[in-house]
DRENDO-1510 file (C-alpha; in Angstrom, 1 decimal, always signed):
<recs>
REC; n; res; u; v; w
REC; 1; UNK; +0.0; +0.0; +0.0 .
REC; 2; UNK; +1.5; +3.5; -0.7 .
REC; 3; UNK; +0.3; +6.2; +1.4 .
REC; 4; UNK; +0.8; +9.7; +0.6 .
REC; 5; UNK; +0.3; +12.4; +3.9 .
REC; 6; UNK; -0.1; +16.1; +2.5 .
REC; 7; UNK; +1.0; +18.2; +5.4 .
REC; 8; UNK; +1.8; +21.4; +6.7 .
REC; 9; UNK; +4.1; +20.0; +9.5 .
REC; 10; UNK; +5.9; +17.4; +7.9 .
REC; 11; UNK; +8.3; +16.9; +11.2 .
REC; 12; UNK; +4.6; +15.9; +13.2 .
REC; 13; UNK; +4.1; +12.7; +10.3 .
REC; 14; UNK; +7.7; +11.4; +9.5 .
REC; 15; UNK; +8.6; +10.1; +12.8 .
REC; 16; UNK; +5.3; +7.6; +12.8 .
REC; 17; UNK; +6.3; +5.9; +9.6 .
REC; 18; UNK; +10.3; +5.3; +11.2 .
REC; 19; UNK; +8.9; +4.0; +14.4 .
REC; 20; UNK; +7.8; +0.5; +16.4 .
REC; 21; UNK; +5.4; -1.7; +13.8 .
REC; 22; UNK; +5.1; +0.9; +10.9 .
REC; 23; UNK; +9.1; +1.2; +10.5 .
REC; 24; UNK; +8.8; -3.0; +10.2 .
REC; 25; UNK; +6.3; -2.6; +7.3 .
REC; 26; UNK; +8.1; +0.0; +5.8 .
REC; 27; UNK; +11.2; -1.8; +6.0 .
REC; 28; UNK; +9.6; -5.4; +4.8 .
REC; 29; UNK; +7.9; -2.6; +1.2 .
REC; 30; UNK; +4.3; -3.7; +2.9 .
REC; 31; UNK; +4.1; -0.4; +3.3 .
REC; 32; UNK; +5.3; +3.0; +0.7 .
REC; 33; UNK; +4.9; +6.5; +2.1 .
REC; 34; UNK; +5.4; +10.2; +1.1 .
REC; 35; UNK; +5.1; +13.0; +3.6 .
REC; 36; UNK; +4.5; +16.6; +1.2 .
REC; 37; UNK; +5.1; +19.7; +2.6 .
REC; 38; UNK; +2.0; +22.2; +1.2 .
REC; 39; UNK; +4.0; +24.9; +1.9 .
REC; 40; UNK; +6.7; +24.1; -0.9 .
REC; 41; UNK; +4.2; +24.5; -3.4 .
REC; 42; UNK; +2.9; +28.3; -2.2 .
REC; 43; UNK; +3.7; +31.1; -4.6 .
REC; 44; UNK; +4.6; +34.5; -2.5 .
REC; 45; UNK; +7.6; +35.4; -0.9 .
REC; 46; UNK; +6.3; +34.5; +2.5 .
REC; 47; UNK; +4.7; +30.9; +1.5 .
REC; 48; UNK; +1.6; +31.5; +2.7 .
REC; 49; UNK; -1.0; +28.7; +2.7 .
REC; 50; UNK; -4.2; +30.5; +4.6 .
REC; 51; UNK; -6.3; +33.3; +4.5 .
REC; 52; UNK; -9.2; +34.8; +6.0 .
REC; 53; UNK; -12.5; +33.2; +4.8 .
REC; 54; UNK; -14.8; +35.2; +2.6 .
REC; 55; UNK; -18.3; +36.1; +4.7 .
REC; 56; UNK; -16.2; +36.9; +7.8 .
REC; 57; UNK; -15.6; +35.1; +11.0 .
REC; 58; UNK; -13.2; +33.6; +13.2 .
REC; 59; UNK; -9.9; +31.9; +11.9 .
REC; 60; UNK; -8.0; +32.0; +8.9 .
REC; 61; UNK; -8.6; +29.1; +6.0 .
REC; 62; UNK; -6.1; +27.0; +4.0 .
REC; 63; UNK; -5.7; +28.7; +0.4 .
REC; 64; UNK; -6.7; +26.2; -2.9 .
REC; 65; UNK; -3.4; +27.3; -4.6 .
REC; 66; UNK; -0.5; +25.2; -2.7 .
REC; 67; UNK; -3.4; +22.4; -1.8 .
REC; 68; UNK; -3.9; +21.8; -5.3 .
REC; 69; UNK; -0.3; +21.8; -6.3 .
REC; 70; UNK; +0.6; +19.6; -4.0 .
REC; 71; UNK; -2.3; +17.0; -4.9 .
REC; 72; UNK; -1.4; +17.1; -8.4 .
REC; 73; UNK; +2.0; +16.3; -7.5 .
REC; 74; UNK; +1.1; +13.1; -6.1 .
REC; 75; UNK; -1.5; +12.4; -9.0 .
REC; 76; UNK; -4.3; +12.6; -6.3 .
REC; 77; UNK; -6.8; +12.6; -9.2 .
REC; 78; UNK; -8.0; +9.2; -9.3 .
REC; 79; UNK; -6.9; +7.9; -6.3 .
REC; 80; UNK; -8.4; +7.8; -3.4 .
REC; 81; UNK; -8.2; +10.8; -1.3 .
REC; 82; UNK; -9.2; +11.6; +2.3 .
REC; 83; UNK; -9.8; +14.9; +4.4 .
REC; 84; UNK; -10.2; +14.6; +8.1 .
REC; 85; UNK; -12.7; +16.5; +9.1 .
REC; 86; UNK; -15.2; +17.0; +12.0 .
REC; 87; UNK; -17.8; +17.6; +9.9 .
REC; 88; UNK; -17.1; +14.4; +7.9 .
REC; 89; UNK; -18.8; +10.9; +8.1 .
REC; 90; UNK; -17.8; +8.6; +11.8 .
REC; 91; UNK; -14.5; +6.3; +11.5 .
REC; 92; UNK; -14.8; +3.1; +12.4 .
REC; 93; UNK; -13.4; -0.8; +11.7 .
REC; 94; UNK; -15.6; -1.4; +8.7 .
REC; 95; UNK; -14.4; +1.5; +7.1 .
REC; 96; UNK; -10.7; +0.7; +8.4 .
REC; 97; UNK; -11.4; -2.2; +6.7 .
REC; 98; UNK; -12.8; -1.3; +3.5 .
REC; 99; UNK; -9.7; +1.5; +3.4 .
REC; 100; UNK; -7.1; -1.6; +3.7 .
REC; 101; UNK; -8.0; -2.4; +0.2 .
REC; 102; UNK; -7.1; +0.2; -1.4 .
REC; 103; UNK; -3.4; +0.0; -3.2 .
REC; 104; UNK; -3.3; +3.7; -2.7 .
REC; 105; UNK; -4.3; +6.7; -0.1 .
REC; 106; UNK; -4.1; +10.5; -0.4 .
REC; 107; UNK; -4.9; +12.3; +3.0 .
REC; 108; UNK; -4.9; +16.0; +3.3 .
REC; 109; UNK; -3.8; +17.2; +6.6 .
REC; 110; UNK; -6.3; +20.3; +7.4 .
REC; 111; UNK; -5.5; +23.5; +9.8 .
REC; 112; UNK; -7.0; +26.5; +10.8 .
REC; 113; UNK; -10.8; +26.4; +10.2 .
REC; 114; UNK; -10.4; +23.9; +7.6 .
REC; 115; UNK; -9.5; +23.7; +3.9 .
REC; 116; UNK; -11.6; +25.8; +0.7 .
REC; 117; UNK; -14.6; +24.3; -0.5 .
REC; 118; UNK; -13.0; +24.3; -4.0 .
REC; 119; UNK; -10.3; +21.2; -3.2 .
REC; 120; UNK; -12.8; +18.9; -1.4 .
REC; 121; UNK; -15.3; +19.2; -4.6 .
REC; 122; UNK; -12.3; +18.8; -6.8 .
REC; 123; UNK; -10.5; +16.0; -5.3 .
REC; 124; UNK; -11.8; +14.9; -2.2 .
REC; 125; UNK; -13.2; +11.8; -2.2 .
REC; 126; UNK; -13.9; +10.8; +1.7 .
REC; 127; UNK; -14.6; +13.4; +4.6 .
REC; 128; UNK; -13.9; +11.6; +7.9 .
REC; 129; UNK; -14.4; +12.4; +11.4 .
REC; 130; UNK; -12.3; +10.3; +13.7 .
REC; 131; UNK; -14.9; +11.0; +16.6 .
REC; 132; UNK; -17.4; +13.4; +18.0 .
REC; 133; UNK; -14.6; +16.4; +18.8 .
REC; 134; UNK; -12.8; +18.9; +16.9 .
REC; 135; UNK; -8.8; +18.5; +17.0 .
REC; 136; UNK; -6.4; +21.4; +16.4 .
REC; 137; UNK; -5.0; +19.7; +12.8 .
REC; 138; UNK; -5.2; +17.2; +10.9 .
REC; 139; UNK; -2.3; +15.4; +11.3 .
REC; 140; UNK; -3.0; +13.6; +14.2 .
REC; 141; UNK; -6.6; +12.2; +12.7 .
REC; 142; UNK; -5.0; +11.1; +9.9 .
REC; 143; UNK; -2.4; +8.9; +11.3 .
REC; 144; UNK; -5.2; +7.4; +13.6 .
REC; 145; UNK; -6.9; +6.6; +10.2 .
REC; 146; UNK; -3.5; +5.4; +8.8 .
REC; 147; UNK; -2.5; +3.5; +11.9 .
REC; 148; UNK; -6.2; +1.2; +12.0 .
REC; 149; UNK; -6.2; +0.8; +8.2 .
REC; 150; UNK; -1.8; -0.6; +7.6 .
REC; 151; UNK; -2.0; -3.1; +10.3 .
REC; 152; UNK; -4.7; -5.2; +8.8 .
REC; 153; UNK; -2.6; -5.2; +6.0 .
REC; 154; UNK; -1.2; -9.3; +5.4 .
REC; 155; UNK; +2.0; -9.6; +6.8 .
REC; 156; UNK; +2.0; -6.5; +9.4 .
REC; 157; UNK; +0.2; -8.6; +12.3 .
REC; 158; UNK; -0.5; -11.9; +12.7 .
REC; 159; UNK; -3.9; -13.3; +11.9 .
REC; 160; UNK; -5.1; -14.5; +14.9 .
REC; 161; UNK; -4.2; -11.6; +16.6 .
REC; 162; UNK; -6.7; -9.5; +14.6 .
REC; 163; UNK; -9.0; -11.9; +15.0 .
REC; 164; UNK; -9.4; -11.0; +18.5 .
REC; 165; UNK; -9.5; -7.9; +18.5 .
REC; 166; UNK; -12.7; -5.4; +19.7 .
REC; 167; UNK; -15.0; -5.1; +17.3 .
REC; 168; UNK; -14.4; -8.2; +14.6 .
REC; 169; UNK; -17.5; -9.9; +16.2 .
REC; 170; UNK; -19.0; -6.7; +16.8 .
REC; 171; UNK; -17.8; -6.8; +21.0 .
REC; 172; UNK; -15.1; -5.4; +23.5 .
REC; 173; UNK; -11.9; -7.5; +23.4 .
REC; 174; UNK; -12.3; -9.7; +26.8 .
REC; 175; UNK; -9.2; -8.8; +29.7 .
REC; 176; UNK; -5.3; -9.6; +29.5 .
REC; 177; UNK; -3.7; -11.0; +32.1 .
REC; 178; UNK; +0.3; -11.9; +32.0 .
REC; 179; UNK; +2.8; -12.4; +34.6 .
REC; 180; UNK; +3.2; -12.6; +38.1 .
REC; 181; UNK; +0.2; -14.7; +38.6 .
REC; 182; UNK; -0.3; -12.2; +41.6 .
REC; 183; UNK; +0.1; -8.5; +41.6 .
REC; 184; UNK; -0.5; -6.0; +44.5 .
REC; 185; UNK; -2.7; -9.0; +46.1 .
REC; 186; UNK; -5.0; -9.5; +42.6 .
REC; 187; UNK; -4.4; -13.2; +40.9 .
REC; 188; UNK; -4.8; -13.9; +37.6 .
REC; 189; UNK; -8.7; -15.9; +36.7 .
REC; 190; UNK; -7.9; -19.5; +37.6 .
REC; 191; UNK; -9.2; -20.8; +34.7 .
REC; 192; UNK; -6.6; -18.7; +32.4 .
REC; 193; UNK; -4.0; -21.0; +34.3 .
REC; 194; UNK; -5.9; -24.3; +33.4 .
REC; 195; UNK; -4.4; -25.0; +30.0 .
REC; 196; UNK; -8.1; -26.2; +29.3 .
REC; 197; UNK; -8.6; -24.3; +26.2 .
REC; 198; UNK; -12.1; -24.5; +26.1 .
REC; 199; UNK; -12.7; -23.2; +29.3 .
REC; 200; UNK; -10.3; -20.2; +28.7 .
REC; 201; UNK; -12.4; -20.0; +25.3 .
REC; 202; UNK; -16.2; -19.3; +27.3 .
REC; 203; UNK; -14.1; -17.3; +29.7 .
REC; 204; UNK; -13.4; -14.7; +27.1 .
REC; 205; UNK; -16.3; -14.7; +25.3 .
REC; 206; UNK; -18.6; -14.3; +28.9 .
REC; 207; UNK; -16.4; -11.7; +29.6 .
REC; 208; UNK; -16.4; -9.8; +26.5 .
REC; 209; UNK; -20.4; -9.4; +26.7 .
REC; 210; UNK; -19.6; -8.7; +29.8 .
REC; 211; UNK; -17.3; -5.7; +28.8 .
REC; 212; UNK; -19.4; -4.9; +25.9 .
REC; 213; UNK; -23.1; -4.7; +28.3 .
REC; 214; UNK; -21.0; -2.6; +30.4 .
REC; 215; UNK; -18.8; +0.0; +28.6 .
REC; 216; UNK; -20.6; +0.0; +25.2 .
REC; 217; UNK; -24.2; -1.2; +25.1 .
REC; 218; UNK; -25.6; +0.2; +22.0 .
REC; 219; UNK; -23.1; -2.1; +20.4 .
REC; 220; UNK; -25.7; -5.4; +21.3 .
REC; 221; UNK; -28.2; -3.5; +19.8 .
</recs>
């Protein structure tokens, strides 16, 4: 997969891609990235990439100009190409999912009051909202998006390990337990010490209704 992070603040995006699993799937060409400075495609002396938004109000706007050079630069036409924005449709696993198969992603990395009109109804193909909460850029919504949508990539993580995972059979992950088998006076659940796999098995399932009833009911709905 080849994903290609248009940014204003390049030094917030490259560290992700050189650290813990990421730098692995970079390193094993699973994963292709390209961090773009907007900025280096601004025309004036000063590089400016915002200005105040016609109609009035608070905050300043990111200028069409160095967003649409640096989308043509990558060839965002045709590819699929994501904003992060509040005001976009709700994240969640089944679109992580649905994202994974892509060969090719184009995110925009938005500041200020957001981007101009112009560049979402010339390029943008998906508005997404990470959750119900404004951030102060885009940068850290998109690697969320990045970060659930590489890993179910084959060969990044193991498949039974995503199998597991909250939300595949639409509950919480059950509880984790490793060693000591006692700590600060609490033991691990005897039966995760039984070796009786199907026992440990209904253990985690009870216990991720459980979880799920608990912390996120409208998900048993």
């Amino acid at each position: 997969m080849v994903l290609r992070v248009l940014t204003l603040f390049p030094d917030m995006v490259t560290p992700y891609f050189e650290s813990s699993i990421m730098k692995r799937a970079v390193d094993k060409g699973i994963v292709h990235y390209q961090v773009v400075n907007i900025r280096d495609f601004a025309t004036d002396k000063h590089k400016s990439c915002d200005d105040a938004p016609y109609g009035g109000g608070a905050g300043m706007v990111m200028k069409p100009e160095p967003l649409a050079g640096a989308l043509d630069s990558v060839g965002a036409s045709g590819k699929r190409t994501i904003y992060p924005t509040p005001s976009g449709r709700v994240f969640n696993q089944a679109a992580a999912e649905e994202l994974a198969g892509e060969a090719e992603l184009v995110f925009i990395c938005g500041h200020y009051e957001g981007i101009d009109q112009r560049i979402i109804d010339l390029y943008v193909d998906d508005e997404i909202t990470i959750g119900n909460y404004v951030l102060s850029s885009g940068e850290v919504a998109t690697l969320t998006i990045i970060d659930t949508v590489y890993r179910l990539l084959e060969g990044v993580i193991n498949d039974e390990s995503l199998s597991e995972e909250s939300f595949v059979n639409g509950l919480l992950e059950y509880p984790h337990y490793t060693r000591p088998e006692v700590f600060r006076g609490v033991r691990v659940p005897d039966v995760l010490l039984s070796g009786h796999h199907a026992k440990i098995q209904a253990w985690r399932k009870e216990h991720s209704a459980k979880k799920t009833a608990r912390v996120r009911p409208e998900l048993l709905l």
